[in-house]
MITORNU-783676 format. One line per field, with one value per residue (C-alpha): residue in three letters; x, y, z. Coordinates in Angstrom, 2 decimals. Layout:
BEGIN
code	ALA  ...
px	X  ...
py	Y  ...
pz	Z  ...
***
This chain:
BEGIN
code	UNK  UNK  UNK  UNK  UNK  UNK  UNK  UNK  UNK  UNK  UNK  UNK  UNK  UNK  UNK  UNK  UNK  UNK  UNK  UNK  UNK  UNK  UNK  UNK  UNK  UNK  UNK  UNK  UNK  UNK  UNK  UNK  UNK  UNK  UNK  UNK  UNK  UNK  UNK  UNK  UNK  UNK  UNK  UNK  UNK  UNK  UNK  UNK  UNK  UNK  UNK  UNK  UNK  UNK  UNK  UNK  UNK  UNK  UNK  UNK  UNK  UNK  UNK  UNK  UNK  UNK  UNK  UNK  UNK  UNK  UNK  UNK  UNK  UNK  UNK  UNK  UNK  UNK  UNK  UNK  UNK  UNK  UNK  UNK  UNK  UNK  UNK  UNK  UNK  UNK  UNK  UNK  UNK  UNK  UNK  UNK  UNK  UNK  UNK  UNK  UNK  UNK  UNK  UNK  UNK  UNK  UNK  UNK  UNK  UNK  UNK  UNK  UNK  UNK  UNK  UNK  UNK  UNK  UNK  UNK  UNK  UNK  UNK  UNK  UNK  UNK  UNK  UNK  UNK  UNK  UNK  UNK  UNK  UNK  UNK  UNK  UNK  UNK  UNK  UNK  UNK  UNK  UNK  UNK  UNK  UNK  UNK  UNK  UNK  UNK  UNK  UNK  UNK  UNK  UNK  UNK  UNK  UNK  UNK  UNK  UNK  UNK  UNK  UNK  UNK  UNK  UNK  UNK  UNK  UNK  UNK  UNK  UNK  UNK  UNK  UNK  UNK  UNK  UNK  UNK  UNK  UNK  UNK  UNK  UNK  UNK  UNK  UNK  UNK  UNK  UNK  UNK  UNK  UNK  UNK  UNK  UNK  UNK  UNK  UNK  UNK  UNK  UNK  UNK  UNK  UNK  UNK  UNK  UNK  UNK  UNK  UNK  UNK  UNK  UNK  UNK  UNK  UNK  UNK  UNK  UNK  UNK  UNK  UNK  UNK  UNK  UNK  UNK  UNK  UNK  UNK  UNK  UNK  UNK  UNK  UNK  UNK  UNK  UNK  UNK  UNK  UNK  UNK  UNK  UNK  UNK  UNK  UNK  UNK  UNK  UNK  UNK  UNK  UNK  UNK  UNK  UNK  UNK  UNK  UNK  UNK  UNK  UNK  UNK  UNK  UNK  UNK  UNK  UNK  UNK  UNK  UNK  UNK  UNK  UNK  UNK  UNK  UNK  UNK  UNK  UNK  UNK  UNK  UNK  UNK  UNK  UNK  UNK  UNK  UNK  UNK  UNK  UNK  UNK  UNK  UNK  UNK  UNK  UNK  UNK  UNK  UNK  UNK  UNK  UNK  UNK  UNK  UNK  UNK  UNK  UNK  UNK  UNK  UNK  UNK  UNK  UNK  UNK  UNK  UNK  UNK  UNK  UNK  UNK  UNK  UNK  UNK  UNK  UNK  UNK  UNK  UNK  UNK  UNK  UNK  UNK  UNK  UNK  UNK  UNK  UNK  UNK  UNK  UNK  UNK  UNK  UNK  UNK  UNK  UNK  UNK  UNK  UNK  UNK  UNK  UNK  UNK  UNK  UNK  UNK  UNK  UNK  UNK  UNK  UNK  UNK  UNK  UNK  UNK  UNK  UNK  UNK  UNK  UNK  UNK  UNK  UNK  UNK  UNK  UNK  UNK  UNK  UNK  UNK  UNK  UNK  UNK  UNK  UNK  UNK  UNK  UNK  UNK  UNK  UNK  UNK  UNK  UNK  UNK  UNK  UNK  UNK  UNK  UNK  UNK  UNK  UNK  UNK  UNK  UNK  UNK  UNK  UNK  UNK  UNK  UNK  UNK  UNK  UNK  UNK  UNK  UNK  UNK  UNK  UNK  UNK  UNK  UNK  UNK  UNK  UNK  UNK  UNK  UNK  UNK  UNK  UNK  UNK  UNK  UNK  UNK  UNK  UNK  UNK  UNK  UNK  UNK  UNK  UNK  UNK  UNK  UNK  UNK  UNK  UNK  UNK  UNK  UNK  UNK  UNK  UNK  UNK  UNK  UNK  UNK  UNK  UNK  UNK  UNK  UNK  UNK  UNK  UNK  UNK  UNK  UNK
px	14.41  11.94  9.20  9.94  13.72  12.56  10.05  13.03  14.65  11.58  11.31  15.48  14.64  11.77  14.49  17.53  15.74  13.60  17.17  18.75  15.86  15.95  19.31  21.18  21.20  22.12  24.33  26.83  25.80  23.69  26.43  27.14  23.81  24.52  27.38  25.21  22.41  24.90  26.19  23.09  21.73  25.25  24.29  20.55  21.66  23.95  22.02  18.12  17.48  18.77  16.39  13.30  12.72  11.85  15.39  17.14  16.69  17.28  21.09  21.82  24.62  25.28  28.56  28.16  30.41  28.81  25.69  23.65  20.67  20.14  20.45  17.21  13.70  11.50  8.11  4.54  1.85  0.97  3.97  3.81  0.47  1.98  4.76  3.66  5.16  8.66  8.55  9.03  10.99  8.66  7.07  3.27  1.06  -1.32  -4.07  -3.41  -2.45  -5.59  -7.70  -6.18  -6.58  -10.38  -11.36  -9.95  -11.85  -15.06  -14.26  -12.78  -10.34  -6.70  -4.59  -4.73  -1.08  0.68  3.52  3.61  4.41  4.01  1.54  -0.92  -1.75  -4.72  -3.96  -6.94  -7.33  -7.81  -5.99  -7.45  -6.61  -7.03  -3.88  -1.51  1.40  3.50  5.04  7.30  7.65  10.90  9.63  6.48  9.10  11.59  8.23  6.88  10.12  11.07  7.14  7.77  11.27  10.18  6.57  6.90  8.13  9.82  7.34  5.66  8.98  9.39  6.47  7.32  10.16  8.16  6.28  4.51  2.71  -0.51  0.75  0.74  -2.80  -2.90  -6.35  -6.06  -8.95  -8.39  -10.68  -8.65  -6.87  -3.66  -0.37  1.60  -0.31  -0.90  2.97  3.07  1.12  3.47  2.68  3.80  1.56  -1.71  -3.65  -6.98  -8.68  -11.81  -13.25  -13.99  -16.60  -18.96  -20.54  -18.56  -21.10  -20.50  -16.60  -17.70  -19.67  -16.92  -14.19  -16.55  -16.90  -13.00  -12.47  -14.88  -13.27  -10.10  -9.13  -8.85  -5.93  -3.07  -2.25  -4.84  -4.08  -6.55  -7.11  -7.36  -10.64  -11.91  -9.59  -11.52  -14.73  -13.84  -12.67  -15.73  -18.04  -15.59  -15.77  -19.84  -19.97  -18.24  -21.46  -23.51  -21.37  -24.63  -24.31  -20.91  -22.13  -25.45  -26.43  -28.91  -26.65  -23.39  -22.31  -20.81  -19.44  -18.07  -14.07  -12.80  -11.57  -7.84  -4.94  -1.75  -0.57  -2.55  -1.03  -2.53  -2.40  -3.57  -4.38  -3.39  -3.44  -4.69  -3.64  -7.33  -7.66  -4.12  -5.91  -8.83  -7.15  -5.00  -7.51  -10.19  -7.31  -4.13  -2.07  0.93  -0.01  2.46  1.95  2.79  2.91  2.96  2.12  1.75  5.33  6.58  6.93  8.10  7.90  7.59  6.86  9.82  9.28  9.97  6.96  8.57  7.58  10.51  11.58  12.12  15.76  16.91  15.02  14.19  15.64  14.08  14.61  12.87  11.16  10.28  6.84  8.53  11.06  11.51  11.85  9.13  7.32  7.70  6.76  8.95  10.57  10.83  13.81  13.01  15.96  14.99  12.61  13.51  10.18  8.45  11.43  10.37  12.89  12.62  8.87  7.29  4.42  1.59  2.02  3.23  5.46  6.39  9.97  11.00  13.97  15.12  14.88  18.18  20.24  19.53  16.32  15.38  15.21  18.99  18.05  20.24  16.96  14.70  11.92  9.01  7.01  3.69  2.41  0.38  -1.99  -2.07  -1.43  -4.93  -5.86  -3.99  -6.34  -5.59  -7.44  -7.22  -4.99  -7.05  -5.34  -6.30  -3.33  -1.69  -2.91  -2.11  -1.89  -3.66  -2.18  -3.93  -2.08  -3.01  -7.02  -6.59  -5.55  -8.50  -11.24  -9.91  -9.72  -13.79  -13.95  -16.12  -18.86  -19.29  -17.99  -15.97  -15.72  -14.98  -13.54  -13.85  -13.11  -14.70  -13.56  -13.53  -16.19  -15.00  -17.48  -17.55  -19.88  -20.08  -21.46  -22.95  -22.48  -24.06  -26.91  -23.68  -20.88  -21.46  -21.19  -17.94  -16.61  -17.44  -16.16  -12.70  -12.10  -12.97  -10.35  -7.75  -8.33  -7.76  -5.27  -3.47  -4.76  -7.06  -10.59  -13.26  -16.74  -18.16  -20.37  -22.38  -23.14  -25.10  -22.99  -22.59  -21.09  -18.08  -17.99  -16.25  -14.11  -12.94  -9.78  -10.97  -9.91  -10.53  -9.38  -9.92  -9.36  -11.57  -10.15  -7.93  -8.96  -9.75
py	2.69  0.48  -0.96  -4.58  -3.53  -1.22  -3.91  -6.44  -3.20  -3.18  -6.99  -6.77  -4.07  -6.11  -9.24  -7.27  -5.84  -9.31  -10.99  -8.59  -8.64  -12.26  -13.18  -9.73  -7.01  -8.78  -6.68  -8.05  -5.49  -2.12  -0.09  -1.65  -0.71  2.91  2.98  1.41  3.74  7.10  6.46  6.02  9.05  11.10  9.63  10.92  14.19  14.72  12.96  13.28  15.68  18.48  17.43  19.29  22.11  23.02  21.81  23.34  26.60  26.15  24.15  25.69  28.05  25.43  23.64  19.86  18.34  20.63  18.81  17.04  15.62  17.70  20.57  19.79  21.06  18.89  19.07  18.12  17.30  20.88  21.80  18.53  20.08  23.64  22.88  19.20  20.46  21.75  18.23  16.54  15.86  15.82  18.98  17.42  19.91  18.85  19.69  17.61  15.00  14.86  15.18  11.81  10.32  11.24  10.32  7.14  7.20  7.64  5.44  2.67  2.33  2.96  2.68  6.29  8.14  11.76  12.75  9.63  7.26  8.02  6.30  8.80  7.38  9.29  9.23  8.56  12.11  10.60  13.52  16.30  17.46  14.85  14.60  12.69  10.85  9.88  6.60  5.91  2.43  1.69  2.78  -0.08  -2.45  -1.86  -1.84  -5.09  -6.89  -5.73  -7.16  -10.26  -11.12  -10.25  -12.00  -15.02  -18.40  -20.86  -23.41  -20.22  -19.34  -22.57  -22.71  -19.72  -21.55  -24.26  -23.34  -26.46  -25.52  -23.09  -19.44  -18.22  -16.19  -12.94  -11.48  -7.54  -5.75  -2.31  1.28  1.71  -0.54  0.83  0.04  -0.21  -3.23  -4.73  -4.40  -8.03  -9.65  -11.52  -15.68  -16.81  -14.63  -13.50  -10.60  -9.87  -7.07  -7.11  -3.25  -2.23  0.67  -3.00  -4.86  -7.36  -10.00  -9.90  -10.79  -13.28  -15.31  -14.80  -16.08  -19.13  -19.51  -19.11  -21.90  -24.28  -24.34  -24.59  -21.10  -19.60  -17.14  -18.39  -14.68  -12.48  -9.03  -6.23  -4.07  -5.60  -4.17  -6.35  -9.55  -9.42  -9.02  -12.03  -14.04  -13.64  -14.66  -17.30  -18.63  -18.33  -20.23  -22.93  -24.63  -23.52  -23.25  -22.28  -18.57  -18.51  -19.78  -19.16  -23.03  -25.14  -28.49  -27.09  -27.54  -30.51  -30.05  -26.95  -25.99  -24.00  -20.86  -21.80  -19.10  -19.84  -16.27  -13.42  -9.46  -6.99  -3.56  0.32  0.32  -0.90  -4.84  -4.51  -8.05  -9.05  -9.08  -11.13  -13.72  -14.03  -14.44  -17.03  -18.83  -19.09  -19.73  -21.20  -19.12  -16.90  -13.59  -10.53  -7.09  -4.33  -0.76  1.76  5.50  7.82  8.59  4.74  1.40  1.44  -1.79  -5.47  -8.44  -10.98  -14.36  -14.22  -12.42  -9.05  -5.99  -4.37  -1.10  -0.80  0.68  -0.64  1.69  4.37  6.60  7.12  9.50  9.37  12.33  10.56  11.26  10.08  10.16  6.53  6.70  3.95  5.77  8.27  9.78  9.01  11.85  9.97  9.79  7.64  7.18  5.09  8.09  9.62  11.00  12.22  13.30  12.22  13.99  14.54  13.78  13.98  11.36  11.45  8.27  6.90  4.28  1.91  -0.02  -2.59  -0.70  -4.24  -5.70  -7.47  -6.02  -9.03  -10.30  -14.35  -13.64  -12.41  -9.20  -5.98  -3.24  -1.85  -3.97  -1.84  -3.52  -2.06  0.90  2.75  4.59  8.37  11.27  12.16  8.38  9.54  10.71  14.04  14.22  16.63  15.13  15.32  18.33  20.41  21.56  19.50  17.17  13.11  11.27  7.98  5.79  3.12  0.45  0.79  1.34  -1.38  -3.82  -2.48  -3.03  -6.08  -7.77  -6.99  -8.05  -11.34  -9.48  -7.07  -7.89  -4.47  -0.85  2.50  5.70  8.94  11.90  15.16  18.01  16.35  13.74  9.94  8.60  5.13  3.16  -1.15  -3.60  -6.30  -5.68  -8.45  -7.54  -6.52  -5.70  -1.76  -1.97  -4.02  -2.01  1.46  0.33  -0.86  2.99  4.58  2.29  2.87  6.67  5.58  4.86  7.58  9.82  11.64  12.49  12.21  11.12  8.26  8.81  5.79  5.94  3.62  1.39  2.62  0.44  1.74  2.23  -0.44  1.62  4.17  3.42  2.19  3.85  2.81  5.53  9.11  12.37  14.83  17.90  19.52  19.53  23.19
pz	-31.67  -33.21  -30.81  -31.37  -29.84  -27.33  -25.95  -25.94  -23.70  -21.73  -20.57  -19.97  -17.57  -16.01  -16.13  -14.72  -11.60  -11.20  -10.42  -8.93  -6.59  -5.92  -5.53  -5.11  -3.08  -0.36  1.93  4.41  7.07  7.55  6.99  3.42  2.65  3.68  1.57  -1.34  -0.94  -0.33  -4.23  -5.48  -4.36  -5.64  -8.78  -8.40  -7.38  -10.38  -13.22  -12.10  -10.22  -12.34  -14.88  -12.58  -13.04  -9.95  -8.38  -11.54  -10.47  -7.08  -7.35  -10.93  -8.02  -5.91  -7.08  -8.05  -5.22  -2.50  -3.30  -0.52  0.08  3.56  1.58  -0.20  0.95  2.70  0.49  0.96  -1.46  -1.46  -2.75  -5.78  -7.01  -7.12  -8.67  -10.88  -14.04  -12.58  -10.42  -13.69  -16.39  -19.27  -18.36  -17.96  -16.86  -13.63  -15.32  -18.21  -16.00  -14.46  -17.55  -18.68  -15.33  -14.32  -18.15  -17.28  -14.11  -15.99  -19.22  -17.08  -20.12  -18.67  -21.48  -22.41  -21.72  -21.67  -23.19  -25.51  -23.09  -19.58  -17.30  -14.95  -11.61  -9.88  -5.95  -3.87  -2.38  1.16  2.70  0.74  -2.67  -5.74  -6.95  -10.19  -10.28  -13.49  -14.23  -17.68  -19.02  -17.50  -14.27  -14.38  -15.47  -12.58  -10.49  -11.51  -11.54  -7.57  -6.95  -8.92  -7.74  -3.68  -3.82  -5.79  -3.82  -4.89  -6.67  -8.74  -10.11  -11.22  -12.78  -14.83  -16.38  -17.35  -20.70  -20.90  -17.42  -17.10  -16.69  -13.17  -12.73  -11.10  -9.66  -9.32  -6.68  -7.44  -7.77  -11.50  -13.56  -15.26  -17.22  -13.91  -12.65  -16.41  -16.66  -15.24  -17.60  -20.17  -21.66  -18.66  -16.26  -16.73  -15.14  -14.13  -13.16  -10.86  -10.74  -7.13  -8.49  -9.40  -6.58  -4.76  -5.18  -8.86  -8.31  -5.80  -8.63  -10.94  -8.70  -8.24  -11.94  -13.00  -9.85  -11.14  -14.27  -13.13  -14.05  -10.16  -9.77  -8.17  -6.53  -4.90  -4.70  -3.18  -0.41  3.00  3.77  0.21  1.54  4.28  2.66  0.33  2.95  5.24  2.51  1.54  5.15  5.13  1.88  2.48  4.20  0.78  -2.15  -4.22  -3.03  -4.51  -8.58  -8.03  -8.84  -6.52  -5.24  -6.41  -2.69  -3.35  -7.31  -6.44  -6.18  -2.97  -4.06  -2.70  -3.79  -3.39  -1.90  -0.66  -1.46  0.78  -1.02  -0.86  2.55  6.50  6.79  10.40  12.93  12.60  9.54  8.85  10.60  9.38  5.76  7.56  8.71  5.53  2.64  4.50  1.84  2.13  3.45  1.73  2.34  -0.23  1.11  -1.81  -2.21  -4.86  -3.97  -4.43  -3.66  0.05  1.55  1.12  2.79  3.13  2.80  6.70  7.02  7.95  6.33  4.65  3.96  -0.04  0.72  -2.53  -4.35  -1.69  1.22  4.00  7.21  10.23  11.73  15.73  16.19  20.34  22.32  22.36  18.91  17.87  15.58  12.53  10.01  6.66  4.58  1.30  -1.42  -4.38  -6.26  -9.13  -10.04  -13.55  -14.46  -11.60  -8.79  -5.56  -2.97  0.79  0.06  3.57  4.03  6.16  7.19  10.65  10.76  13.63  14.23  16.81  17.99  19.69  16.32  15.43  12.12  9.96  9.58  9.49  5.67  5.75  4.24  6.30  4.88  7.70  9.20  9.54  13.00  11.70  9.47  12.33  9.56  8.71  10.91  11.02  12.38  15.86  18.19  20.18  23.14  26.24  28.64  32.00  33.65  30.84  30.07  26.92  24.37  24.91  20.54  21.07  18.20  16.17  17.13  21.16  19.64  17.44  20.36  22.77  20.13  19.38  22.62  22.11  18.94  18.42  19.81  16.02  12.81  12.16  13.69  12.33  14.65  13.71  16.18  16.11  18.38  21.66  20.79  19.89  17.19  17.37  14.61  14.76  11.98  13.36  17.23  19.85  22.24  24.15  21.57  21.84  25.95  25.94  22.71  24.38  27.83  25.72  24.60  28.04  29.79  27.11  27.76  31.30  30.89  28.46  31.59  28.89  28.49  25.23  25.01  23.08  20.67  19.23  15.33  12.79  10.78  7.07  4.92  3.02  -0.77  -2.49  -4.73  -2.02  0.60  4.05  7.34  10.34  12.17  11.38  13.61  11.15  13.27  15.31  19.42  19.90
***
């Protein structure tokens, strides 16, 4: 195939799953989705998953129709380093992988491919090991149409019908650039990308400079923890637009950086944050929660965070018995180059189990109520008999530091052994009091016991993933 007709391919790929995101897939009920989901993951079973070597040899005696997903192991990131090259179909090596992927890292050029083709992701390596993940052209294309068709509202699609309009303008925040996010970019949409390992200051002054000439980006994409950086200084600005441009008297000449929707990526778009994005820009606020191991939920245009169930499967291990929160064992069926199945995430998830079926939106996939963070953001602490360990989870230290909050600008948690490190940027002459006082009567009232531990306030390194919440090791 010639590469004027398989780009044509390409861009029908990008087309067909951009409409059938918009307007199809629209179930009459949960159990229609079942049904939906059960044949495409027959199909993925007998046409994709073969192709691994790693599942070849362990279904090449297990007949066809006897087939089942249950059958398959659960596996862990250990197990997708061990075993990279047998976990895909075009036999890339790790090592190889990572070559192409840490040059990038050091070149900031991220063009370079494997296996003629195939996109390499590096994963962040926030729970350990560094690892890869491989993405083929048909894969960014199904990838940027689901994120076009779900994000875009209505007056932005039209405007990408209309040729004689400016292109829609999309600002990218990310550690490393790549052919999955420049997969968007097309005449009619045009991408940026703003390099997280550079100051933020120097993005600030651009942003002010592509405003003033009437070149802002209509979509801001980035981390939370970098929305909220951008939105702080936005906010503090706004009194002296000359920090922005760097001009004296541009106060008054100067644009408000206004975009017309805001895409929190890469990391947990905590309530506090939400707002204060709200509140600065006025825009649409969209979550997208992706993984090395996919794209697993949206934000609707209802403003409920979605489960990607078109594309994905996903069972529940309860983390409790009131079965609120999980961690997801991942199945991504749209897959064809590196298979992701019964992928176990570190992640906890938490659901509304009162949540009607149908959402406001109409759509019949999951609502996810809030993604809680890691595993290793729960705090274990002794419960006080001495006898068992009580999980704190983010969400309930989340709400106690925030009830505290306009007395510091941000907090970080990180618990060692039985200690509860607590570190605050900005706190008021009584911020640490009320913000220490907050955890002790939230341990109160888990009945458990820890010790706060006050630290200085180190500012995070723009180009690595913010947590706010860390447990660095097992209570002993």
């Amino acid at each position: 195939m010639g590469d004027s007709a398989r780009a044509r391919g390409l861009v029908a790929v990008l087309l067909g799953r951009f409409v059938r995101v918009r307007w199809g897939y629209r179930f009459r009920s949960r159990s229609r989705l079942e049904a939906w989901q059960r044949r495409r993951i027959r199909s993925f079973l007998r046409r994709d998953l073969p192709k691994a070597p790693f599942y070849a040899e362990r279904t090449s005696a297990t007949p066809r129709r006897a087939r089942r997903l249950e059958a398959l192991p659960v596996v862990g990131k250990s197990v997708l380093l061990e075993h990279f090259d047998g976990l895909n179909t075009r036999g890339v090596r790790l090592a190889d992988a990572l070559g192409v992927a840490l040059e990038a890292e050091h070149t900031r050029d991220f063009r370079a491919l494997v296996d003629g083709d195939v996109t390499v992701g590096l994963s962040s390596g926030t729970s350990g090991r560094r690892g890869a993940f491989l993405v083929s052209p048909r894969e960014r294309m199904l990838w940027a149409g689901t994120v076009l068709g779900r994000m875009l509202d209505g007056p932005m699609l039209v405007r990408l019908v209309q040729p004689w309009r400016p292109p829609l303008r999309i600002a990218f925040f990310l550690r490393a650039g790549g052919n999955l996010y420049e997969s968007v970019a097309s005449s009619r949409v045009r991408f940026g990308f703003f390099d997280l390992t550079e100051p933020l200051e120097v993005h600030r002054r651009e942003l002010a400079r592509l405003t003033a000439a009437g070149h802002g980006p209509d979509i801001l994409v980035a981390p939370a923890s970098v929305l909220r950086a951008l939105a702080l200084a936005d906010r503090e600005g706004r009194d002296d637009r000359g920090m922005l441009d760097g001009g004296p008297g541009a106060a008054s000449a100067a644009r408000p950086f206004a975009p017309g929707l805001v895409i929190s990526v890469a990391e947990v778009l905590e309530p506090d944050t939400a707002e204060l994005i709200r509140s600065v820009w006025g825009a649409p606020l969209r979550q997208v929660y992706q993984a090395t191991e996919g794209l697993l939920a949206l934000t609707c245009e209802a403003g409920a965070l979605h489960l990607n169930e078109e594309s994905v499967h996903i069972e529940r291990e309860w983390l409790d018995a009131e079965h609120t929160r999980f961690t997801p064992v991942v199945t991504d069926f749209d897959r064809r180059t590196q298979i992701i199945a019964r992928y176990r995430l570190d992640d906890v998830l938490r659901v509304d189990p009162t949540a009607p079926e149908r959402c406001a939106c109409g759509r019949v996939s999951a609502v996810i109520a809030a993604v809680d963070g890691r595993h290793d953001a729960v705090l274990r602490l002794p419960h006080r008999d001495g006898r068992r360990l009580v999980d704190v989870f983010p969400d309930a230290v989340r709400q106690a530091l925030m009830l505290g909050s306009e007395s510091y600008a941000d907090w970080r948690i990180r618990q060692r052994g039985l200690d509860v490190h607590l570190a605050l940027d900005e706190p008021a002459a009584d911020g640490a009091e009320r913000a220490v006082a907050a955890l002790e009567g939230l341990f109160e009232r888990y009945e458990c016991r820890a010790t706060v531990v006050l630290d200085e306030w180190v500012e995070p390194d723009p180009g690595v993933k913010v947590r706010r919440i860390v447990h660095e090791e097992g209570v002993r």
